[in-house]
TORROMI-513231 format. One line per 8 residues: number of its first residue (from 1); their letters; for each residue x, y, z of C-alpha. Coordinates in steps of 0.1 Angstrom, whole numbers, plus 2048, in hexadecimal, padded with zeros to 3 digits. Example, Ala and Ser with C-alpha at 12.3 -4.5 7.8 and 13.67 -1.06 7.14 Angstrom:
TORROMI-513231
1 = as = 87B 7D3 84E  889 7F5 847;
***
This chain:
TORROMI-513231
1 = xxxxxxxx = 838 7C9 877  83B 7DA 857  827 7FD 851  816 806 834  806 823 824  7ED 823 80A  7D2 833 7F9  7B4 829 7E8;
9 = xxxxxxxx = 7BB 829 7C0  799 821 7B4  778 816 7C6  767 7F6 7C8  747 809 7CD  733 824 7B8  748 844 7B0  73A 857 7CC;
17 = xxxxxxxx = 748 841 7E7  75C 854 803  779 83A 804  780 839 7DF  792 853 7D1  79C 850 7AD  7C7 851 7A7  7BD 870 790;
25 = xxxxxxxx = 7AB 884 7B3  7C8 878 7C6  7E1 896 7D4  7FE 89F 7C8  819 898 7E4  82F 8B3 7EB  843 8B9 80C  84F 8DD 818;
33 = xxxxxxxx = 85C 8DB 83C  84F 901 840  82C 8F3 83B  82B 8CD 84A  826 8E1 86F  803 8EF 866  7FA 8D1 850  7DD 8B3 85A;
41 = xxxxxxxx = 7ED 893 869  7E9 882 845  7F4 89C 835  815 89F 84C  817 879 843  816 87A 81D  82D 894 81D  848 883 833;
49 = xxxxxxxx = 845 863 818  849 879 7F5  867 879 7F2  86D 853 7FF  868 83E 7DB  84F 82A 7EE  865 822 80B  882 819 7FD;
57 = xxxxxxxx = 895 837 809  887 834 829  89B 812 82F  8BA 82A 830  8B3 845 84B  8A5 836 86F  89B 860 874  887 85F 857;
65 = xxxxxxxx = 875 83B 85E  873 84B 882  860 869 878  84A 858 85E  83D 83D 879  836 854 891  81D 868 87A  811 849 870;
73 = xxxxxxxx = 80A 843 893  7F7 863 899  7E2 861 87D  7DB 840 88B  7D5 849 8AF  7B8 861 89F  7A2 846 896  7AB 82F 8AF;
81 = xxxxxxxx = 785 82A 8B5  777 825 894  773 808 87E  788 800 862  780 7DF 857  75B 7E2 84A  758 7E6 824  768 804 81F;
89 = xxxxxxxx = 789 7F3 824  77E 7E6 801  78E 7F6 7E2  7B0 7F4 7CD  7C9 805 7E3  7E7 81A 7D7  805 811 7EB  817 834 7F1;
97 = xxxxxxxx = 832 828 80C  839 809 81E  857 7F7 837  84C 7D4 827  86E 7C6 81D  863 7AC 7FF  84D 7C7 7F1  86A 7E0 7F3;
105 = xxxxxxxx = 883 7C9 7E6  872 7BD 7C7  863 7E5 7C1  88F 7EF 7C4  899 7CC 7AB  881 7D1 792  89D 7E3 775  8A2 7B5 77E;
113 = xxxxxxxx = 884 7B3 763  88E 7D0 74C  876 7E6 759  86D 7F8 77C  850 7F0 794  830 808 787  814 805 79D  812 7F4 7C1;
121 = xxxxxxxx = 7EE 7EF 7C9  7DD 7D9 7E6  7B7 7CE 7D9  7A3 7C7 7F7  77F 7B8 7FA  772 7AF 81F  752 7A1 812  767 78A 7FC;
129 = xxxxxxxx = 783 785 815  79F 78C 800  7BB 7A0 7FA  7D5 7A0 7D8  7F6 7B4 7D9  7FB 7C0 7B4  81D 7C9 7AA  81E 7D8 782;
137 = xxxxxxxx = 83A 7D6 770  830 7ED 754  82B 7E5 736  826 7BC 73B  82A 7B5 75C  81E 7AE 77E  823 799 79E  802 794 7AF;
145 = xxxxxxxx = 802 782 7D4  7DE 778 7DC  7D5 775 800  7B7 76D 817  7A7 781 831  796 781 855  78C 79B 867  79B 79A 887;
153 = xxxxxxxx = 78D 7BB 896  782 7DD 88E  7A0 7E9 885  7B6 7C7 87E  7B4 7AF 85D  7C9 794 85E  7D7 780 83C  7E5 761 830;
161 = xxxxxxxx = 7F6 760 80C  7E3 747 7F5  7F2 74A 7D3  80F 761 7C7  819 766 79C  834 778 78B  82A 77C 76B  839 78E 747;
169 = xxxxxxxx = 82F 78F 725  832 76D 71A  839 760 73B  82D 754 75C  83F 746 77E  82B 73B 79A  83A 73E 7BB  831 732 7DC;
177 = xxxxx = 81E 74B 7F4  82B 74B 814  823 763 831  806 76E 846  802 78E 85B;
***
């Protein structure tokens, strides 16, 4: 199962939502292995993935891939009993680190298109039941992968890929979605 790590870009709701955090109010991610010992389990987490480009560097070091999934794991395990499927799942998500190997590989082949991947973002509404990937190609493109949604219990959503579209400038290719999780 591939691991992700995200955070909300921009909110769905009104401005003073607690999810929603605008990508200006975001931290800056910095890692110092003096600190990470006194740090918060997120913040231990966000500062094992700064210096990973998203994951990609991750694919090349088992210790570090180790390390980063067990603090994924223990930020988990502290809300084990809390719901994370209600609405404030919904909001435009800013993917910071991930082990999802067609998200990695077209992020890494992007120069492919004269240009490299800008934004990752994951756009979820559970009222709505959906869920677009958004991969930006600055300045023209993007490859967006729309998917539906259940909720399968308070802390699991599962998908199914509806629609996927790489699109340029002056161009468009539809591809076939494939893949649920």
């Amino acid at each position: 199962m591939a691991k992700s790590l995200s955070l909300p870009s921009r909110p769905f709701n009104s401005p003073s939502s607690s999810i929603g955090t605008r990508l200006s109010q975001l931290p800056k991610i910095s890692c110092s292995s003096i600190s990470i010992q006194s740090q918060s389990p997120k913040d231990q987490l966000l500062a094992l993935i700064s210096d990973q480009e998203r994951g990609l560097k991750t694919q090349k070091s088992p210790q570090k891939l180790a390390s980063i999934v067990k603090s994924i794991d223990a930020l988990a395990s502290l809300a084990r009993n809390s719901v994370t499927t209600d609405d404030s799942l919904s909001a435009t998500w800013r993917l910071l680190w991930t082990t999802e190997k067609e998200q990695l590989f077209i992020i890494e082949k992007a120069h492919l298109f004269g240009t490299q991947a800008g934004d990752v973002l994951q756009v979820i509404d559970v009222k709505k039941k959906s869920l677009n990937n958004v991969i930006t190609f600055p300045p023209d493109g993007v490859f967006f992968v729309r998917s539906s949604i259940e909720v399968a219990s308070s802390q699991r959503v599962n998908f199914r890929f509806t629609s996927a579209v790489l699109r340029g400038k002056n161009w468009e290719i539809p591809l076939p979605p494939f893949g649920q999780g």
